[in-house]
KENUZA-180337 format. One record per residue (C-alpha): x, y, z negated. Coordinates in steps of 0.2 Angstrom, whole numbers, padded with zeros to 4 digits, always signed. Layout:
residues N
XYZ ...
//
This chain:
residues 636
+0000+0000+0000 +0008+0017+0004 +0011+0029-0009 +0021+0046-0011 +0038+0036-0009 +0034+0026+0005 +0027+0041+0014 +0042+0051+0013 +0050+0033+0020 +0040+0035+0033 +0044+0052+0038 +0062+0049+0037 +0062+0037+0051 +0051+0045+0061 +0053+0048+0077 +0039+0060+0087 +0027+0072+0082 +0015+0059+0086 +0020+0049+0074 +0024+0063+0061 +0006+0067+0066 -0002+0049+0060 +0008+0049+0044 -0001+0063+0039 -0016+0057+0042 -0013+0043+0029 -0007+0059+0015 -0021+0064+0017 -0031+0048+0014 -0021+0046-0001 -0023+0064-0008 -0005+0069-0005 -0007+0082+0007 -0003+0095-0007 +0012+0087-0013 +0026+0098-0014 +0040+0080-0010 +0030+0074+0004 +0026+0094+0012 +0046+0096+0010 +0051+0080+0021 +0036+0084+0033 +0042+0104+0035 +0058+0099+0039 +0054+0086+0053 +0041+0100+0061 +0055+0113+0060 +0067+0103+0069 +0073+0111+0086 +0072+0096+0094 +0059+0084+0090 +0047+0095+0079 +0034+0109+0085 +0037+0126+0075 +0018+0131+0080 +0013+0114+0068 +0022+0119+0055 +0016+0137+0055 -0001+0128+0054 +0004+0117+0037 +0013+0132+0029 -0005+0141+0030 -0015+0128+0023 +0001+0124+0009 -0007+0132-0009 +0009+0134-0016 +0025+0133-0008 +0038+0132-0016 +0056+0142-0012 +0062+0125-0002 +0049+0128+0009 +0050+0144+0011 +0067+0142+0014 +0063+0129+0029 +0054+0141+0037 +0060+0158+0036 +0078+0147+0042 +0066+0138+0056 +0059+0158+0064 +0078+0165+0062 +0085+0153+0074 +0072+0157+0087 +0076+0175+0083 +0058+0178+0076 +0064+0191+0065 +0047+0200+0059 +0041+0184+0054 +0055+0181+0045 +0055+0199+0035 +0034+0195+0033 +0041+0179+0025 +0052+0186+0013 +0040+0198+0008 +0028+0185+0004 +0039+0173-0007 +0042+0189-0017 +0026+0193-0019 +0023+0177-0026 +0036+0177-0038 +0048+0166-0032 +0067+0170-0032 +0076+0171-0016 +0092+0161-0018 +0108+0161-0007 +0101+0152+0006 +0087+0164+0008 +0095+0179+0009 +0109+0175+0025 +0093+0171+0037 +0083+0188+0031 +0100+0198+0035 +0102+0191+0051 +0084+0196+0056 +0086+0214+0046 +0102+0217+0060 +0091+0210+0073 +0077+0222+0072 +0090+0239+0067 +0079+0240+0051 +0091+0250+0041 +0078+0253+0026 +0074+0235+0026 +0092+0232+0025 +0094+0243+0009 +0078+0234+0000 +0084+0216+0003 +0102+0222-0006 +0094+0229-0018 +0082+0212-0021 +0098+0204-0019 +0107+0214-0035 +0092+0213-0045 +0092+0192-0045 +0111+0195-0046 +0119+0187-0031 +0125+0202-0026 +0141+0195-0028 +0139+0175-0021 +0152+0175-0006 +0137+0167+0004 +0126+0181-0001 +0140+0196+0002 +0145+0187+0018 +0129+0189+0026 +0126+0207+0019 +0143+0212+0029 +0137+0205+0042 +0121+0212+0043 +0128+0232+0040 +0139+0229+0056 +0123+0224+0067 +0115+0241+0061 +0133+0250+0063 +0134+0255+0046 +0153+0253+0042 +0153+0262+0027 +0143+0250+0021 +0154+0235+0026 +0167+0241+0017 +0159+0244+0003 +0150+0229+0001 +0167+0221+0004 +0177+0231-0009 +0166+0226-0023 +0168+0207-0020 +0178+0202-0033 +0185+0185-0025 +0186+0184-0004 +0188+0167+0006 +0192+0168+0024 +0176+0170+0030 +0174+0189+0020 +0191+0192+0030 +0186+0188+0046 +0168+0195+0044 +0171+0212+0038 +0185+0213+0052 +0174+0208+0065 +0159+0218+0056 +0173+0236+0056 +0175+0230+0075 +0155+0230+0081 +0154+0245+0073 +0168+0254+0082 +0177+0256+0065 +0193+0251+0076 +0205+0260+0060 +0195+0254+0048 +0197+0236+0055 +0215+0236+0058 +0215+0242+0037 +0208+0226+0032 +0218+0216+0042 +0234+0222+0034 +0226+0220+0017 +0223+0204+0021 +0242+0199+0023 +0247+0211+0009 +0234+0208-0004 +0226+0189+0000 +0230+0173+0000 +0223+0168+0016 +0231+0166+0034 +0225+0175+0047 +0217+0161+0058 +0210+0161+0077 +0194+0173+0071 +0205+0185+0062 +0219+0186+0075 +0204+0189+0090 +0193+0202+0080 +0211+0211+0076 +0217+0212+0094 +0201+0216+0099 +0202+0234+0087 +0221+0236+0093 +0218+0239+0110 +0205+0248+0108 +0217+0260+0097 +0231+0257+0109 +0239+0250+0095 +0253+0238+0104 +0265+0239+0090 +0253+0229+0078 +0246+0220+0095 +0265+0214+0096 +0266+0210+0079 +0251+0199+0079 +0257+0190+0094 +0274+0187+0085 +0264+0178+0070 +0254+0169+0084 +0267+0162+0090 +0274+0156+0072 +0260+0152+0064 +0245+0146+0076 +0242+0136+0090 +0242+0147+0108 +0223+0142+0112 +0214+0151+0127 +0207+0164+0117 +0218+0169+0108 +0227+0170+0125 +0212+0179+0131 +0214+0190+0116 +0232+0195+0117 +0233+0197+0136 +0216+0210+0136 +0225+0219+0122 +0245+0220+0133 +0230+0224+0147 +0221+0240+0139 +0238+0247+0131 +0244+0248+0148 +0258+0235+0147 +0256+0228+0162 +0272+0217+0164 +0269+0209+0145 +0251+0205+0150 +0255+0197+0166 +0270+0187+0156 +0254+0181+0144 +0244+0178+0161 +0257+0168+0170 +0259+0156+0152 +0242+0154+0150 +0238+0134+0157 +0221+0133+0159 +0217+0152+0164 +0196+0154+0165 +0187+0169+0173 +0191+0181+0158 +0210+0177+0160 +0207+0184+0177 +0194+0198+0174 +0207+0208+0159 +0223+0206+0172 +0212+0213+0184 +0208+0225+0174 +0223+0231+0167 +0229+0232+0186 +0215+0244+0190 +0214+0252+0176 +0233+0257+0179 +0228+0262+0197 +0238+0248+0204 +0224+0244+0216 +0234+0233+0227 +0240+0220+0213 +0223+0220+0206 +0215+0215+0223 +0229+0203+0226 +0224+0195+0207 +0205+0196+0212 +0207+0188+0230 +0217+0172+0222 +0204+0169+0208 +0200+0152+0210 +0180+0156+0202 +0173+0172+0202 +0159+0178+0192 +0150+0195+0193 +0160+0204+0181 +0175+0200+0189 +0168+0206+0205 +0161+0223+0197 +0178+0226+0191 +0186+0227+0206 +0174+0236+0215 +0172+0249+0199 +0191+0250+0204 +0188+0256+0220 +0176+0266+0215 +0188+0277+0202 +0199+0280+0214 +0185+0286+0228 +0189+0271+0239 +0171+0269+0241 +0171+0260+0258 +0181+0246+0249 +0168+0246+0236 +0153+0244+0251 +0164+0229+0260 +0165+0220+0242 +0145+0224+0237 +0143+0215+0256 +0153+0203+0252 +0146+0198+0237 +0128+0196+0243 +0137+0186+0258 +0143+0174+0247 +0126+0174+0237 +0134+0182+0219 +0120+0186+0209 +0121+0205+0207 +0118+0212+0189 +0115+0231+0183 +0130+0236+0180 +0135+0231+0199 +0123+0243+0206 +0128+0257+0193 +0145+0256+0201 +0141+0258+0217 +0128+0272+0210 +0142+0281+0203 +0152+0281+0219 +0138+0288+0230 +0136+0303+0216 +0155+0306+0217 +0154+0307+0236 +0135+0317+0236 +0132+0299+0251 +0112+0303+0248 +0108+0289+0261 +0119+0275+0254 +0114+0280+0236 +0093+0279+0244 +0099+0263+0250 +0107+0255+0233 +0090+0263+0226 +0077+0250+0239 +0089+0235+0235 +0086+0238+0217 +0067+0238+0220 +0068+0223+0232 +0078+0214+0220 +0069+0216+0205 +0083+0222+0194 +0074+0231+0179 +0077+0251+0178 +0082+0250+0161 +0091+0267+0152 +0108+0262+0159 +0102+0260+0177 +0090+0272+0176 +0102+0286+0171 +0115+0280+0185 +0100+0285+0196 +0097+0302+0189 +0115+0306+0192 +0115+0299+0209 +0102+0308+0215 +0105+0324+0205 +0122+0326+0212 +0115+0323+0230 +0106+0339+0227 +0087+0330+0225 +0082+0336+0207 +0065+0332+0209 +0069+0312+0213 +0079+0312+0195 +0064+0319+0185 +0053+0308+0195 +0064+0292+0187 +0066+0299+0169 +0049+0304+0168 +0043+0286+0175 +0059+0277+0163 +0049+0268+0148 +0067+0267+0140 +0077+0282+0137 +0093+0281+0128 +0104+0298+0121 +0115+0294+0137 +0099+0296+0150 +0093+0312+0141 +0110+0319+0141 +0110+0315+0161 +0094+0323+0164 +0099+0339+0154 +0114+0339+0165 +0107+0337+0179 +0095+0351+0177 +0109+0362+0172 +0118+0359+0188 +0106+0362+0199 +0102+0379+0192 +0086+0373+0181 +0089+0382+0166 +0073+0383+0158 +0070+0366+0163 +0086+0360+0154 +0084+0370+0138 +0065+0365+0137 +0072+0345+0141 +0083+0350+0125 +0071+0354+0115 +0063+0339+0118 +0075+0329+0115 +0076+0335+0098 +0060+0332+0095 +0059+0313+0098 +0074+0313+0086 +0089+0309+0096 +0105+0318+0092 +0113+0326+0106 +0132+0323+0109 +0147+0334+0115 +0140+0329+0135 +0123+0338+0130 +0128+0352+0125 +0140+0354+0140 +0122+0353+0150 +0115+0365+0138 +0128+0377+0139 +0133+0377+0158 +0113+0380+0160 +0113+0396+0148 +0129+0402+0159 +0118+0399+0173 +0104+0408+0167 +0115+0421+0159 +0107+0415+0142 +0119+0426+0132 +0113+0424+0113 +0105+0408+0118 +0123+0400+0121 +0132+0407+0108 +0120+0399+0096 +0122+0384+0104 +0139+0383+0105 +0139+0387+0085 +0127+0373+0081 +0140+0360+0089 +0150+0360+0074 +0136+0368+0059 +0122+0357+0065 +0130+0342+0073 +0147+0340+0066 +0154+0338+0084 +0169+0349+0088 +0172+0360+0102 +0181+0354+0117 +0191+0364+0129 +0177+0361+0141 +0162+0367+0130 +0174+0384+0128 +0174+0386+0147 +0156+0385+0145 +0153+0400+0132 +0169+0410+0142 +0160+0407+0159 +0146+0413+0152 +0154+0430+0141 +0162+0433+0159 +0148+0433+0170 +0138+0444+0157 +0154+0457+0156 +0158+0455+0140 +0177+0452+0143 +0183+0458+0127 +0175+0443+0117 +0179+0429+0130 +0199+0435+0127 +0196+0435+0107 +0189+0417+0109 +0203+0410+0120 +0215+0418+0107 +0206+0410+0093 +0205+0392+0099 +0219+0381+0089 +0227+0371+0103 +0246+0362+0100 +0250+0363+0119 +0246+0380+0127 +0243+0371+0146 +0227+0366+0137 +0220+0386+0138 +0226+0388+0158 +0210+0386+0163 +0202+0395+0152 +0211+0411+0155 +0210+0407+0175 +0190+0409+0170 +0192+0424+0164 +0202+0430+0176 +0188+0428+0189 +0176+0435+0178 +0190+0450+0178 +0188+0451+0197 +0170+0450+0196 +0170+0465+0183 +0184+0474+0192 +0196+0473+0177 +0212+0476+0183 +0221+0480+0166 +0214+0464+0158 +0216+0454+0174 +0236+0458+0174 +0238+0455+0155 +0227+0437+0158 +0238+0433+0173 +0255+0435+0165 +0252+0425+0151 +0246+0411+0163 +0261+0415+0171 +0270+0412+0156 +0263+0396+0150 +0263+0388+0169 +0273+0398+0182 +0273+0385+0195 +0252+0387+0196 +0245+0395+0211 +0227+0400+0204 +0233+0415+0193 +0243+0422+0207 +0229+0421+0220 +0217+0428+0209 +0228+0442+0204 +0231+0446+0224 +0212+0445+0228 +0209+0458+0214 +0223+0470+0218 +0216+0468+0234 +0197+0473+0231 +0205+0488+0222 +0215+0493+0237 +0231+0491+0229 +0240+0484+0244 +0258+0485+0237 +0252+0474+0224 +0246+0461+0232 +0259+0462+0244 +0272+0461+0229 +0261+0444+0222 +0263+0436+0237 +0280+0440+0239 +0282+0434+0220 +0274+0416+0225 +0286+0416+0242 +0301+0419+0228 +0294+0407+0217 +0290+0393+0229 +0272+0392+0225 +0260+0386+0238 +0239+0388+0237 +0233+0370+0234 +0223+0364+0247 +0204+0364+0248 +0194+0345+0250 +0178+0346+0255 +0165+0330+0261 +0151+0329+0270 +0139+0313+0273 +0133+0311+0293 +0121+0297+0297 +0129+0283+0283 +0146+0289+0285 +0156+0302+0273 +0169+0311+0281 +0181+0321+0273 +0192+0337+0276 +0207+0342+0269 +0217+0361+0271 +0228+0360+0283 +0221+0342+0287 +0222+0336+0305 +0218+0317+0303 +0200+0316+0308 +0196+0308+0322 +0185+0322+0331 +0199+0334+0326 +0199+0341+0344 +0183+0345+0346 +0179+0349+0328 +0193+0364+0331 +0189+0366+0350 +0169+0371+0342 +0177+0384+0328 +0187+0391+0340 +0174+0397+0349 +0164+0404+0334 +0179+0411+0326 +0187+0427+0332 +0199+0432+0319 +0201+0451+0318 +0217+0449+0307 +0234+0442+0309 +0230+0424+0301 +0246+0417+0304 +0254+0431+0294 +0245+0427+0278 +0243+0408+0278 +0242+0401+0296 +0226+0400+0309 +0226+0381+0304 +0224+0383+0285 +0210+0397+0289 +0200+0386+0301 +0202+0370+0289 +0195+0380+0275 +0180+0382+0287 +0179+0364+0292 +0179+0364+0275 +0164+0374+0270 +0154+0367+0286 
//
């Protein structure tokens, strides 16, 4: 006759939810279908990922009168590993309410789902829950705590969770670096790892070394990279990823020769072995050896192939990017986002409106979701190719919007000379709580020099640092000096240059070249020659400041002037960099250089200017017919 022992037999050996389902049917019968033994055995059979049915046992834990912790315990672990996380904070909040106790095994599976939904203030209640039953120092319990303030990015509170441990296995190590990692605390990463071999008794193993390596070349930190590849080679085994590891650090430090030295040691070389040489390669501008490395890659995978083509790319060798996006889809490579956003980026840099419509339609064709990151390459794109309207049309129909896509579309109004727009967008912004960054409020502030927003700018730009706690760059300071010049007020651009601390004065070059247009603007001859010799004196070599200083002695008549300038650049051996200038006709971008001659229509492109230009001054005198025409060529 079966009883509660012959039951729990039975669902032990069991081997389907058929017969899990029958031997229920018998607790039933025998009034066991409340017993807390028999429930356990069966929970754990339902919540089994591969022969139970998580939707059954949902079903019993609702009809269950009194769970107890185990089962609880079974569950919430059950809806964490299929990443239910609400379920799993509803789950904790119900055995609470019931006066149970969480113990260490509860608490790892409700900090994994805190991280995975971002619920910072859930986060704070569960630690505090946690130091109230006093488990707040259990290794299990901190462990998981670390590791869930790194999924919100909250490195502050990995460390101190950390500190207050008063005894740390391997695992805390490893955790709380790799925690200081995810949440870009590379410094704070690279601390730890040094108080780990001064202060502990643990070895760094594989995790420690990876995590580590990962935070040095994001610091650029070879020194300690080298070091840690020395204890590598004493103290562990030379596995593929720590050989991934090391070789993407020697990679992104820029020590090409050491990362191929790892590469070429490396016996069993996978996809990311190529991908981070690649990398380096392109990264390094050594286009050549990286498409050398990517054309002898025995298998190929998509972010290899977006890393070469984002190569070509940085260094506008766009029509190498088209042939390898061809080439791809020849050879059947499933495309992801950040493929298109490459070839996005390219058409923006170049203003190719037709190639950049066409990357737009495949994206439609084939179904590849215009999230925040696509959807922002698209505002840029089309932004850049003068068609403002088509950008607001996607941000206004994007259902995600990151701090990156509304910075793009601030920027985008800005540059197309929508300052209302833009500063209204701002606003906005604000208002649905995302902080703006030091992109932003370069949008914000070219807009208001646009618009000639005087006060508007100046409290911007003093909001940066009181508001935001972002510092100025030198390219928010052109923005607010662009903007004093164009309004006349000269005097407090040159007081702000003055008062910017910079260690190397090249930095403020441009700067006072942007005041010495508005000078020329203004008709400010005194200020003009005082700005120009001190360029002059922090950069003698530049052409800008000597031009500019000519063309304003020459609005003023002062021909002597200008002729003692130029006479001065002759001396001096300074030459007027050429212009470059592109223009997209019927799919194709073509582009002209000053002084450039290597375009295939070149003789009729000039035969055509020619005719429309009659030049009523000596041009060879000043720079030469060739130089005047190309500057047209140029602007056409």
């Amino acid at each position: 006759m079966l009883n509660k022992a012959s039951c729990i037999q039975l669902i032990q050996s069991c081997k389907s939810m058929k017969q899990l389902k029958q031997i229920q049917t018998q607790m039933f019968l025998l009034g066991l279908h409340q017993c807390r033994a028999t429930l356990s055995k069966l929970m754990v059979f339902c919540t089994d990922p591969t022969l139970g049915d998580l939707h059954y046992a949902e079903k019993i834990f609702d009809h269950i009168q009194t769970p107890g912790l185990f089962i609880y315990n079974v569950m919430i672990k059950a809806l964490a590993k299929r990443r239910r996380f609400k379920s799993v904070i509803e789950l904790f909040r119900r055995l609470r309410e019931e006066g149970l106790w969480p113990d260490n095994f509860t608490y790892p599976f409700a900090c994994k789902a805190i991280g995975g939904l971002g619920e910072a203030q859930e986060g704070a209640k569960v630690h505090g829950f946690a130091v109230k039953t006093g488990l707040q120092f259990d290794s299990y319990v901190c462990n998981s705590l670390i590791d869930m303030y790194a999924e919100l990015g909250l490195v502050d509170n990995v460390k101190q969770v950390f500190d207050e441990m008063p005894e740390r296995d391997v695992v805390s190590w490893n955790v709380t670096i790799s925690g200081c990692v995810r949440c870009m605390g590379f410094r704070e990463a690279v601390s730890v790892f040094r108080r780990m071999r001064k202060e502990s008794n643990e070895k760094p193993d594989e995790a420690t070394v990876v995590s580590t390596l990962s935070a040095c070349a994001a610091l650029k930190d070879v020194e300690l990279g080298r070091e840690i590849h020395d204890y590598v080679r004493a103290e562990l085994k030379f596995t593929s990823i720590i050989g991934n590891a090391v070789l993407d650090m020697y990679a992104k430090c820029g020590c090409l020769s050491e990362a191929r030295k790892v590469f070429d040691e490396i016996p069993l070389k996978n996809v990311m072995c190529w991908t981070s040489m690649v990398c380096g390669y392109v990264n390094c501008g050594m286009l050549d050896e990286a498409r050398e490395l990517f054309d002898r890659s025995p298998t190929k995978d998509v972010v290899l192939w977006t890393a070469m083509m984002n190569g070509y790319v940085q260094y506008n060798q766009f029509d190498e990017a088209v042939a390898l996006f061809q080439e791809m889809q020849f050879r059947r490579v499933q495309v992801d986002k950040f493929t298109v956003v490459a070839l996005l980026t390219g058409c923006a840099q170049l203003g190719a409106l037709e190639q950049g419509n066409w990357i737009h339609g495949y994206i439609d064709e084939n179904g590849i979701k215009i999230d925040a990151v696509v959807g922002t390459a698209l505002i840029e794109m089309y932004a850049k190719c003068g068609c403002i309207d088509k950008s607001l049309e996607i941000f206004n129909a994007l259902n995600e919007k990151d701090a990156a896509t509304w910075t793009s579309m601030v920027c985008a109004l800005a540059m197309n000379g929508k300052t209302s727009k833009a500063l209204e967008l701002f606003s906005k912004m604000k208002q649905v709580k995302i902080n703006p960054d030091d992109i932003t409020f370069i949008g914000v502030l070219s807009a208001c020099s646009h618009g000639g927003l005087v006060d508007e700018g100046r409290k911007l730009f003093n909001s940066m640092r009181k508001d935001y706690g972002i510092e100025p760059k030198l390219e928010h300071y052109g923005c607010l000096i662009d903007l004093l010049g164009r309004a006349g007020l000269l005097d407090e651009a040159e007081e702000l240059i003055e008062s910017i601390p910079s260690e190397n004065n090249k930095f403020v070059v441009p700067l006072y070249s942007s005041l010495l247009s508005a000078c020329r603007i203004h008709g400010n001859v005194s200020m003009s020659e005082r700005v120009a010799k001190r360029i002059s004196d922090i950069e003698s070599s530049g052409s800008s400041a000597h031009t500019l200083l000519a063309n304003i002695y020459a609005d003023a008549e002062r021909w002597e002037d200008v002729t003692k300038v130029r006479r001065k650049m002759r001396d001096l051996g300074v030459k007027k960099m050429p212009g470059c200038s592109s223009v997209e006709i019927n799919g194709t971008v073509h582009e002209f250089l000053v002084g450039d001659s290597s375009h295939p229509e070149t003789e009729k492109i000039y035969s055509m200017l020619h005719r429309l230009i009659k030049p009523s001054v000596d041009l060879e005198e000043n720079y030469g017919i060739e130089t005047e025409i190309s500057g047209l060529v140029s602007f056409c």
